[in-house]
C-alpha positions as CSV (number, residue, x, y, z in Angstrom):
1,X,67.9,135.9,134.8
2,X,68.6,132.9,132.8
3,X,72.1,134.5,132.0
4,X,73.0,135.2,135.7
5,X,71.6,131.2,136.4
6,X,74.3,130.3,133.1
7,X,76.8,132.3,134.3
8,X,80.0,130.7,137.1
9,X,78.5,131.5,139.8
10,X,74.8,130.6,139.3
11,X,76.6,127.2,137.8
12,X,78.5,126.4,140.9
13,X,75.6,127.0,143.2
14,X,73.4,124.9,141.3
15,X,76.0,122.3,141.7
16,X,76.4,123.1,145.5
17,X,73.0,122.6,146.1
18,X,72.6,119.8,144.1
19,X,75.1,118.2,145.4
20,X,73.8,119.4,149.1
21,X,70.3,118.2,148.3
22,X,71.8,114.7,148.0
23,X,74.4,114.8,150.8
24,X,71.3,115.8,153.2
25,X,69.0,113.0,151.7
26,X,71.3,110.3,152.4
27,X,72.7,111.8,155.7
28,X,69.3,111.9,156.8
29,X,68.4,108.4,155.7
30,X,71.8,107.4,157.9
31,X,70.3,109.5,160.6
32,X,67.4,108.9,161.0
33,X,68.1,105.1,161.3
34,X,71.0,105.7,163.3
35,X,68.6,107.5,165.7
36,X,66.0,105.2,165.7
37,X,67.9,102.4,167.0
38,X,69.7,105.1,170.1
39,X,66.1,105.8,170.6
40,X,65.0,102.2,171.5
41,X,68.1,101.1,172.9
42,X,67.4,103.9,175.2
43,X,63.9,103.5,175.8
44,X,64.9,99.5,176.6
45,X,67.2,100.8,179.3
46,X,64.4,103.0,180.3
47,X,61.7,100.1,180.4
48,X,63.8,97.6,182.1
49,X,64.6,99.9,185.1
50,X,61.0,100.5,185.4
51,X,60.6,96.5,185.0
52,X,62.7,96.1,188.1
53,X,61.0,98.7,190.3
54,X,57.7,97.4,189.4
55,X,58.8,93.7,189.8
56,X,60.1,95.3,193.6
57,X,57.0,97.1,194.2
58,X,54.8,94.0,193.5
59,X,57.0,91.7,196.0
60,X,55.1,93.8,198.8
61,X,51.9,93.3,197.2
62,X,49.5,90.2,198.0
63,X,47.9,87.8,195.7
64,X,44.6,89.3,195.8
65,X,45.4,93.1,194.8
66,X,48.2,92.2,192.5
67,X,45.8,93.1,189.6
68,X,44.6,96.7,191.4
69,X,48.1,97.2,191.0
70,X,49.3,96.5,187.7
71,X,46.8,98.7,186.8
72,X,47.7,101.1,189.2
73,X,51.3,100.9,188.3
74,X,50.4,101.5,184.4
75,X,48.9,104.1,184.5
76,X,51.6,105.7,186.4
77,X,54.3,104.8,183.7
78,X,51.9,105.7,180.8
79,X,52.5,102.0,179.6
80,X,51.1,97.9,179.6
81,X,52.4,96.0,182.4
82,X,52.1,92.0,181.8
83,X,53.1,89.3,185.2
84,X,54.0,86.2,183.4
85,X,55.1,82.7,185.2
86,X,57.9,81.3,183.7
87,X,55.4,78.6,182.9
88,X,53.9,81.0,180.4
89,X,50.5,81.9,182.2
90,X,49.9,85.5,182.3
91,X,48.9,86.5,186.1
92,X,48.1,89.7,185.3
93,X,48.5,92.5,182.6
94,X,47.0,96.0,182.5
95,X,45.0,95.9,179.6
96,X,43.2,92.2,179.0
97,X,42.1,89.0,181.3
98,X,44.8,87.1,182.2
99,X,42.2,84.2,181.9
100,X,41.7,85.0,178.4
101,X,44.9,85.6,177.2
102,X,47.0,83.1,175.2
103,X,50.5,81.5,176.9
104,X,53.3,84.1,176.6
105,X,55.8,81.0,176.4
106,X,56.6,81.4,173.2
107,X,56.7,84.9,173.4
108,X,60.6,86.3,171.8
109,X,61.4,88.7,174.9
110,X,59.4,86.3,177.4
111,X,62.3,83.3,176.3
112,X,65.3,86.2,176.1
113,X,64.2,87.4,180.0
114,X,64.0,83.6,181.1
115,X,67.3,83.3,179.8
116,X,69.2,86.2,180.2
117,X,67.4,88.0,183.0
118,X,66.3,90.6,180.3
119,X,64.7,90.4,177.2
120,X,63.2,92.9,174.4
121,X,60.9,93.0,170.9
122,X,59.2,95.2,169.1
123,X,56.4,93.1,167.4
124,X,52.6,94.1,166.9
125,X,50.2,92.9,170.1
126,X,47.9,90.2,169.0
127,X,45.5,91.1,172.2
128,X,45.3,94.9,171.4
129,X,46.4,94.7,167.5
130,X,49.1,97.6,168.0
131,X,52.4,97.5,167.6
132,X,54.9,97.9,170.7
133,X,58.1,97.6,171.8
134,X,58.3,94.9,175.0
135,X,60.6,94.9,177.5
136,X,60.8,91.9,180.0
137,X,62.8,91.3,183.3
138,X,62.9,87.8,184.9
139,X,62.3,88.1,189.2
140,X,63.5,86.4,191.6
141,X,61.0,83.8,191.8
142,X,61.1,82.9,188.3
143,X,58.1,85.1,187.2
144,X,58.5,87.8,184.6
145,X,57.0,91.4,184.7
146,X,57.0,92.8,180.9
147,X,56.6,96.4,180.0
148,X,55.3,97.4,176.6
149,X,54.9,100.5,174.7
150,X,53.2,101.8,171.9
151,X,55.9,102.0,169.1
152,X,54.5,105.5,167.8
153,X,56.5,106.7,171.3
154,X,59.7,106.3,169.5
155,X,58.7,107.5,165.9
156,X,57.8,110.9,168.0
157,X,60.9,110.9,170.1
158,X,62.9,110.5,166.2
159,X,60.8,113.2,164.8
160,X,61.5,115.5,167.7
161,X,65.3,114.9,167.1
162,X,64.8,115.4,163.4
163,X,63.2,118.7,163.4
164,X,65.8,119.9,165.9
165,X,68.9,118.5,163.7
166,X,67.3,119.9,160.5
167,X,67.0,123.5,161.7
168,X,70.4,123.4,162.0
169,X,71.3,121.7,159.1
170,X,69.1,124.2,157.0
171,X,71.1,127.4,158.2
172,X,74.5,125.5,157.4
173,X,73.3,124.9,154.1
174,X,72.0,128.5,153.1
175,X,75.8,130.2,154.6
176,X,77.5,127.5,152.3
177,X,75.3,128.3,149.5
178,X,76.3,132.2,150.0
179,X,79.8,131.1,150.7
180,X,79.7,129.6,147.4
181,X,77.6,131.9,145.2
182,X,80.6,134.8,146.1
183,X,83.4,132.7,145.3
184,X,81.7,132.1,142.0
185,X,81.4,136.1,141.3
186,X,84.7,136.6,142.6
187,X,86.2,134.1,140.1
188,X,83.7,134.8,137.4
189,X,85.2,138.4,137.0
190,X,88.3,137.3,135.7
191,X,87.3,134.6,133.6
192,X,85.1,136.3,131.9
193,X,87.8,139.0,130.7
194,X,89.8,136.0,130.0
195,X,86.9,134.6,127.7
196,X,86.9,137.7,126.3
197,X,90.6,138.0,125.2
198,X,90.2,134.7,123.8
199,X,87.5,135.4,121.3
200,X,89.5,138.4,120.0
201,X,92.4,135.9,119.9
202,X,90.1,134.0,117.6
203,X,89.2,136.5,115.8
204,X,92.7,138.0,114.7
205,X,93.3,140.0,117.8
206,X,96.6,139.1,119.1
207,X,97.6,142.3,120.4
208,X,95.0,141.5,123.6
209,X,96.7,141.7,126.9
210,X,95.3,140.3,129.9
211,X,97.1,141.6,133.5
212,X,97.6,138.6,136.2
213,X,94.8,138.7,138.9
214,X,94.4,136.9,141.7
215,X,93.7,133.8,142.7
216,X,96.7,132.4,141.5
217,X,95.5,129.8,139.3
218,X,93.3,132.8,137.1
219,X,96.6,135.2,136.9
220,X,98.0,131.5,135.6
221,X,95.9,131.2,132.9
222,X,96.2,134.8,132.3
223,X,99.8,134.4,131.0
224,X,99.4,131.5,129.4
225,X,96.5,133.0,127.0
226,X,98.8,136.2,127.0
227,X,101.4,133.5,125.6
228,X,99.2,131.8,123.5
229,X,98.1,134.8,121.8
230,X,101.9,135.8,121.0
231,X,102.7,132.0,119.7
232,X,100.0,131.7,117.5
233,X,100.6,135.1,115.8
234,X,103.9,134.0,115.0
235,X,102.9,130.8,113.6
236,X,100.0,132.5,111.3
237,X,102.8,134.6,110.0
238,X,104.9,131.6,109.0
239,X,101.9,130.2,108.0
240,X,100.7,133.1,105.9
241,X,104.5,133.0,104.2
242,X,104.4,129.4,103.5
243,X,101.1,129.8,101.6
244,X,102.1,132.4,100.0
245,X,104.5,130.6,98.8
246,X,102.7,127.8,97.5
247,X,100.1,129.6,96.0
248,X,102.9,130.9,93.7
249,X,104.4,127.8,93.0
250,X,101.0,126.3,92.6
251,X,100.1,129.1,90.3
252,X,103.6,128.5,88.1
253,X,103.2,124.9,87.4
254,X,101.6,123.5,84.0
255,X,99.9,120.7,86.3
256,X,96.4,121.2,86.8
257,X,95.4,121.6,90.7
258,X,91.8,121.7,92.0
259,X,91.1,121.2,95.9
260,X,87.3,120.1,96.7
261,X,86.5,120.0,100.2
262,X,84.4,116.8,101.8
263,X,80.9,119.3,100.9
264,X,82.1,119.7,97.6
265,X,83.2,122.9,97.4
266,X,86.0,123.5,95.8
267,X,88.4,125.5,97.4
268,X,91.1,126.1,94.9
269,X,91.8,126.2,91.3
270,X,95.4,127.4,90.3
271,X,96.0,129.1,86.7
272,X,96.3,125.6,84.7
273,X,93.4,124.3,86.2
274,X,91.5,127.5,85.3
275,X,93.0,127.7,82.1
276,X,91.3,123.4,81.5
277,X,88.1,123.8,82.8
278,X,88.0,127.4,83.5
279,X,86.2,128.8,86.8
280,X,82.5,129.1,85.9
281,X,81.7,127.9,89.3
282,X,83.4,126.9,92.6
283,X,81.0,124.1,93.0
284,X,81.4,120.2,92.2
285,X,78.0,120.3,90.6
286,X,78.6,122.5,87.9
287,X,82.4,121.5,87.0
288,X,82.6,120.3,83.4
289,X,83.9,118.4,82.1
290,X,81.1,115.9,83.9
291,X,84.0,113.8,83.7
292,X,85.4,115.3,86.7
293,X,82.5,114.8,88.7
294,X,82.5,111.5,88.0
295,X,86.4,110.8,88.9
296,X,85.5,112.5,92.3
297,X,82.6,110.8,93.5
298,X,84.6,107.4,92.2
299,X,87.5,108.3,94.7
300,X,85.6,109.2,97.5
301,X,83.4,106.4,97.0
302,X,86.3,103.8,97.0
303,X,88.0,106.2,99.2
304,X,91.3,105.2,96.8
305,X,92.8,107.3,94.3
306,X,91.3,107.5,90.6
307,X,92.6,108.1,87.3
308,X,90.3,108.8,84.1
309,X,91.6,110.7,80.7
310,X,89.1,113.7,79.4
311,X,88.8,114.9,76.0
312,X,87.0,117.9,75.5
313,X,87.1,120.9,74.8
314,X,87.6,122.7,70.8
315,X,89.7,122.3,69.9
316,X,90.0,118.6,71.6
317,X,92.2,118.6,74.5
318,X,93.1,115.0,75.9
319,X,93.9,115.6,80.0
320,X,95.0,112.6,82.3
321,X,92.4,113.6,85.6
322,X,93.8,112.1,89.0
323,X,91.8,112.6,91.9
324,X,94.0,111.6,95.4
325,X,91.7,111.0,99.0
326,X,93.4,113.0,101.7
327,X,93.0,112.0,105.2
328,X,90.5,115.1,106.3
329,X,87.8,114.2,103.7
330,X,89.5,117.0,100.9
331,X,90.0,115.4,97.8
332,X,93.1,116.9,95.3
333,X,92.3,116.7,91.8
334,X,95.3,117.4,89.3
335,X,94.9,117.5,85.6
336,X,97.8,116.8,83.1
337,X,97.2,118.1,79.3
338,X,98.8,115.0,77.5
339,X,97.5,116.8,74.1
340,X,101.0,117.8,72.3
341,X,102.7,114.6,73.8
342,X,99.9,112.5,72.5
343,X,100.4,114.3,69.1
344,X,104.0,113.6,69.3
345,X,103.8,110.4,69.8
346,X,100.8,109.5,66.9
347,X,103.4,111.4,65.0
348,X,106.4,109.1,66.0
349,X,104.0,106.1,65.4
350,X,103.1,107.3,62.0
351,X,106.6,107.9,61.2
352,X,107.9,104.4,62.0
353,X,105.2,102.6,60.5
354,X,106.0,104.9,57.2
355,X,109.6,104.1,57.2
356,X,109.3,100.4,58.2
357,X,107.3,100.2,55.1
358,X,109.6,102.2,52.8
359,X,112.3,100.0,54.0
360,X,110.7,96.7,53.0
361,X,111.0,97.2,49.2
362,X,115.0,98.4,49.2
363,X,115.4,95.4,51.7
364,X,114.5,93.1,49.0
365,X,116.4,94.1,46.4
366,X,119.1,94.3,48.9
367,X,118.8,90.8,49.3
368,X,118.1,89.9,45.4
369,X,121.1,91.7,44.6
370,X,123.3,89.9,47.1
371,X,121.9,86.8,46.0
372,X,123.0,87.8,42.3
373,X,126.6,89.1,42.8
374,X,127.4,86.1,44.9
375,X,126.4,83.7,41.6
376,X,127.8,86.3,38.9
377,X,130.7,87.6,40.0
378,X,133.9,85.2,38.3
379,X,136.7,87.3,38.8
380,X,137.2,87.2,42.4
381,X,135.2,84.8,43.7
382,X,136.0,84.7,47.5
383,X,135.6,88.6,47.6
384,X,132.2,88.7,45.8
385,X,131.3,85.9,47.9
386,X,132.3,88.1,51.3
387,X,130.9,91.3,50.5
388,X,127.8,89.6,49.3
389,X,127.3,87.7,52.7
390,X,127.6,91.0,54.2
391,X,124.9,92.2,51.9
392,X,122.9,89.5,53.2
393,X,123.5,89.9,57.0
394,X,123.2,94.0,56.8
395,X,119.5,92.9,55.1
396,X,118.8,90.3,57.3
397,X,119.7,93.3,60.1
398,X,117.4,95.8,58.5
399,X,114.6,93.4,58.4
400,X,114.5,92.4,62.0
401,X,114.8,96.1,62.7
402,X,111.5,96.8,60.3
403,X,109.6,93.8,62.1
404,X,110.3,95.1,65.4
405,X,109.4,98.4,64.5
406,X,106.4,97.1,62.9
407,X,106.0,95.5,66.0
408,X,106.4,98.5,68.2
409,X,104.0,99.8,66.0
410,X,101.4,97.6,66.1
411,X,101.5,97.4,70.0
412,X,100.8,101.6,70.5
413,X,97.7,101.1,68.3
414,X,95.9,100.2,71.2
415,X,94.7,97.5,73.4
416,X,95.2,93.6,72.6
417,X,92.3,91.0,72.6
418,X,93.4,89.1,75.6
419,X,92.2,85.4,76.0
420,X,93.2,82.7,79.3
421,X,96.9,81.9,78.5
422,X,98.5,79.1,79.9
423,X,101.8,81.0,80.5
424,X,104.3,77.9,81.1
425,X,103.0,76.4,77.4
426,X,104.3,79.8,76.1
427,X,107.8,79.4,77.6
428,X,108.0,76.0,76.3
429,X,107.5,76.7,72.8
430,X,109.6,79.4,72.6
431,X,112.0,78.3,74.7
432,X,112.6,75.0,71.6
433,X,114.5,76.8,69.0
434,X,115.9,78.8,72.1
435,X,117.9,76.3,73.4
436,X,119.6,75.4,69.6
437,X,120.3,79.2,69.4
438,X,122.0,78.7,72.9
439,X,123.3,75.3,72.3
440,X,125.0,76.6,69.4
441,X,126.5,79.5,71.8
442,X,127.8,77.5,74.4
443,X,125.4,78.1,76.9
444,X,123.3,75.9,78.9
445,X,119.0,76.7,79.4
446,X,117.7,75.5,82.7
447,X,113.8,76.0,83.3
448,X,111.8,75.9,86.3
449,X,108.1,76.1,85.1
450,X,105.2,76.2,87.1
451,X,101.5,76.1,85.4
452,X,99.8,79.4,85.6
453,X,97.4,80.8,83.6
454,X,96.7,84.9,83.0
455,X,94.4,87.3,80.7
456,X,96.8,87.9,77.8
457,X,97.6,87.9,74.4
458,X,99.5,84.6,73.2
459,X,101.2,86.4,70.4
460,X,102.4,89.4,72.7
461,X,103.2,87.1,75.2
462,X,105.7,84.9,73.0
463,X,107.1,88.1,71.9
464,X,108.1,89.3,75.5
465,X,109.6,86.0,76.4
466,X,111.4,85.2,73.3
467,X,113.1,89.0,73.8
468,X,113.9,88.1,76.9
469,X,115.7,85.0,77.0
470,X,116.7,85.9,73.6
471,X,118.3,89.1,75.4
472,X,120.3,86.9,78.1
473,X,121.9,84.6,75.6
474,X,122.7,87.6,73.4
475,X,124.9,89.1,76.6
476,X,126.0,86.0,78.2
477,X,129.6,84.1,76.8
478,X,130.4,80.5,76.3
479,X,129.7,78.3,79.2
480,X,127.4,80.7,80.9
481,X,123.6,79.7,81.8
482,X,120.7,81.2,81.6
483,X,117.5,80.0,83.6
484,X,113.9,80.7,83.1
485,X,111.2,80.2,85.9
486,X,107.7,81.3,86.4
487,X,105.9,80.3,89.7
488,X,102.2,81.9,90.8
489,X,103.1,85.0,93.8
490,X,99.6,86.3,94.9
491,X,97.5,87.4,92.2
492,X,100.2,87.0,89.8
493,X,102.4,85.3,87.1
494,X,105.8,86.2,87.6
495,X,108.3,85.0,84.8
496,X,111.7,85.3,86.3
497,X,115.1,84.9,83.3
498,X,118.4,85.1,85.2
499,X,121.8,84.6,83.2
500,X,125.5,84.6,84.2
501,X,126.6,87.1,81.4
502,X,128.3,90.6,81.7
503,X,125.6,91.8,83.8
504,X,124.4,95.9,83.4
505,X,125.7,99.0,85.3
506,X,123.6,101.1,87.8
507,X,123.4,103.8,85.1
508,X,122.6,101.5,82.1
509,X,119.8,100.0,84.2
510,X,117.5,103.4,84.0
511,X,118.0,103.6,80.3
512,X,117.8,99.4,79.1
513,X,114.1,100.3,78.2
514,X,114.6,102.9,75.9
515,X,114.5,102.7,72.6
516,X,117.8,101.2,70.5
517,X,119.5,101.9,73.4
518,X,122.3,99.5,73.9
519,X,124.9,98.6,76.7
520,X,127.1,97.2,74.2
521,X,126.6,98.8,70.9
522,X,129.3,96.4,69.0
523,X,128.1,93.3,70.8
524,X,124.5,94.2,70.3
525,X,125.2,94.7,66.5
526,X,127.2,91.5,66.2
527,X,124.9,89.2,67.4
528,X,121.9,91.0,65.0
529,X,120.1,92.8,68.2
530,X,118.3,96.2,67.1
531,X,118.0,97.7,70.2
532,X,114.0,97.4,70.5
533,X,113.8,93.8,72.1
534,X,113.7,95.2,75.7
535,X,111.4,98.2,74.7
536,X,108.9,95.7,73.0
537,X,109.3,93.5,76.0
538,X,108.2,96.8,78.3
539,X,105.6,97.6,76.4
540,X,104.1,94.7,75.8
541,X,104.1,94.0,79.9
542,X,102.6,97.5,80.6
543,X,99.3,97.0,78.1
544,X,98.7,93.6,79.6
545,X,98.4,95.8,83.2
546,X,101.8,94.3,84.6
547,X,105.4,95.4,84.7
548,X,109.4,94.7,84.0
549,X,111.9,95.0,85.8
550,X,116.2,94.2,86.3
551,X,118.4,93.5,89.2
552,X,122.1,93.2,87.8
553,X,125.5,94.6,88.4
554,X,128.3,94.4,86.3
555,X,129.9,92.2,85.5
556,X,127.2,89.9,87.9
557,X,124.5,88.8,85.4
558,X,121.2,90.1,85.4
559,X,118.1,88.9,86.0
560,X,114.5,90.3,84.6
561,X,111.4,89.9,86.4
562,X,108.1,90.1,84.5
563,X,104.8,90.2,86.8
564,X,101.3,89.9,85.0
565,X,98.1,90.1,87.1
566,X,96.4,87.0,87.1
């Protein structure tokens, strides 16, 4: 029953009637009122004929029996009848004394008859406390005869014109309801295979057929599920391909990929992932390491991608974790092993600090040596004294190279203690014996220095700077400029040097950072660069959480833009 009552057609006669139940309340209301007010206009009519026979029939009629026959006369019409002066005294009435009755001067339909020759109200009777409807009609000599009725006359004539207008409305109502209740199971036919179709759409089906039957708008939406059901099993074949796909690149690649749903599920793991933190369970709860977990809840928490490095495992593995918000509440984790690379690079950190210290002791005798054949040598003074000088510079080469690979060094060995730096009073100092260096070059320093302070190390700091600049007068010739600013952008420092030298090509610029690289090998060498300046000046910029970068062209200058977070 209740599924017949859920069903089209039991939806759309519950509607219908409803809807029905309300249309008839408020017709009725309009109705009712509407005939109400036809029913005393036309009982008005009614009672002022009777007004004007009575008021002929009483010209005939003396003085003295005028009183036998209003009541004679009201009982006949099944009503009150009321003679009223137009002075207000009541001659005679049907139902109470004239002599004890109030003046009807003040009486609404007693003024409107005076006035107008007619005159009605419906208003409750002070002498018989029941309400009536009054109708008066002025005569000829000025007196008034007034009808009155009890009101409950007209509530029965509107109930009698009710009861007839609902039978009627009542068997309208019960053939729409039919009318509507067969529609319904006429339509509900066809939808209901059409429901049908759909669900084993849903459900992989998409061989369903429906056949077009009326009415027009079901055999519609027959074709267009019948279309549906062909377009969507030739998108989940693409689809199917295109995963298949991925799930083999995914599967190929050495990055680590784990998908976790917004319940924490996770709902893939390709082979590296597996092969990190293996597959003892598909849910968040029990991933390990609990370093994982904790990267997860981070990024959903701050909805904002996370980054963490792990090491676990034995032997120790070292993995970079980065877990990425999507925008349907998934979160992608992927895990890098840095491992080897991290050995690699202890092991190149280990080497340069070994050789920079090997190198110290030859550097010195180097130099001692120089020193020695530049005072001994008597034979050939002016060529001892040349190759000796060369001695000199090649050792003076070797032991900036040692420092800055000491440096380099020093900076990989981890983080520096950083301290409030007052960045322009580091430019200042290193930009003194600067300026001789460039003074003695032909160039011209111009500084435009603002005072901003950052978290830094002062040391590392100098270090970048004095590369820097050093760098532009290195690569710019005589007469050129070079100009060093720093103004506050934000929440950073930026340090901005800009020079006027031989500016870097597009292909040089990807490779500046790199290690004794050089764009100029013989210019580099000639003015006693070792190629590590700018790889210092990178490095030291990235462990202080900022960044370096170049805008040049050849030929152009270049210009070198440090920004430090504040």
């Amino acid at each position: 029953m209740t599924e017949r009552w859920g069903g089209l057609a039991g939806r759309l006669l519950t509607r219908y009637l409803l809807a029905s139940a309300v249309s008839i309340l408020l017709l009725g209301l309009v109705f009712q009122q509407a005939t109400r007010g036809q029913t005393v206009a036309d009982l008005t009519e009614t009672m002022a004929r009777e007004a004007r026979a009575v008021m002929a029939l009483l010209e005939e009629v003396s003085p003295d029996g005028m009183a036998a026959a209003v009541d004679e006369l009201a009982q006949a019409l099944d009503g009150r009848i009321t003679i009223i002066e137009d002075t207000g005294r009541v001659l005679a009435d049907s139902e109470a004394d004239p002599q004890a009755m109030d003046n009807h001067g003040d009486r609404p339909e007693v003024i409107e008859a005076l006035r107008d020759g007619t005159g009605a109200a419906t208003r409750r009777s002070d002498t018989l406390q029941q309400d009536l409807h009054y109708v008066a009609v002025q005569s000829g000599d000025a007196a008034v005869v007034r009808l009155a009725v009890p009101i409950e006359r007209v509530d029965r004539l509107v109930a009698e014109a009710r009861a007839d207008t609902l039978i009627w409305v009542v068997a309208v109502f019960a053939l729409g309801a039919l009318a509507v209740w067969l529609i319904g199971r006429r339509l509900a036919g066809p939808l209901s295979e059409i429901a049908t179709a759909a669900a084993g759409i849903a459900e992989g089906e998409y061989d369903a057929r429906l056949a077009p039957v009326p009415p027009r708008e079901v055999a519609r939406l027959a074709r267009v599920v019948n279309t549906l059901a062909d377009e969507i099993g030739v998108q989940l074949d693409a689809v199917r391909e295109e995963r298949e796909i991925r799930d083999s690149i995914l599967t190929t690649v050495d990055l680590g990929i784990i998908l976790v749903d917004e319940d924490d599920v996770i709902r893939f793991l390709n082979a590296a992932a597996v092969d990190l933190v293996g597959r003892e369970s598909m849910g968040l709860a029990n991933l390990s390491p609990l370093g994982l977990q904790s990267l997860v809840l981070q990024a959903r928490r701050e909805n904002a991608p996370a980054e963490t490095s792990l090491d676990f495992g034995s032997p120790p593995r070292v993995v970079i974790a980065r877990a990425h918000p999507l925008p349907d509440g998934e979160l992608l984790v992927t895990l890098r092993d840095v491992t080897e690379s991290q050995r690699f690079a202890a092991a190149r950190r280990d080497f340069v600090a070994d050789a920079s210290h090997e190198l110290k002791t030859p550097l010195a005798s180097i130099r001692s040596a120089a020193e020695t054949v530049q005072r001994a040598i008597r034979t050939d003074p002016d060529a001892a004294e040349h190759f000796a000088k060369q001695v000199e510079q090649q050792a003076d080469r070797m032991g900036h190279l040692v420092a800055d690979l000491l440096e380099l060094s020093r900076l990989e060995a981890g983080a520096p203690e950083v301290e409030p730096v007052a960045v322009s009073a580091i430019l200042r100092e290193e930009l003194g014996p600067l300026r001789v260096q460039a003074e003695a070059a032909g160039i011209v320093i111009d500084d435009d220095l603002e005072e901003v302070t950052v978290l830094a190390n002062s040391r590392d700091l100098g270090t970048l700077v004095r590369n820097l600049i050093d760098n532009a007068i290195g690569h710019t010739p005589q007469g050129g400029r070079v100009r060093v600013a720093l103004h506050a952008e934000d929440d950073e420092a930026v340090i901005t040097v800009r020079d006027t030298g031989t500016g870097i090509s597009h292909r040089d610029q990807e490779r500046i950072f790199e290690r004794f690289y050089r764009v100029d090998s013989a210019r580099s060498r000639n003015t006693g660069g070792t190629g590590l300046g700018l790889s210092i000046a990178k490095h030291i910029a990235g462990i202080h959480g900022g960044s370096i970068e170049v805008d040049s062209k050849l030929g152009g200058g270049a210009t070198f833009t440090v920004r430090l977070p504040r």
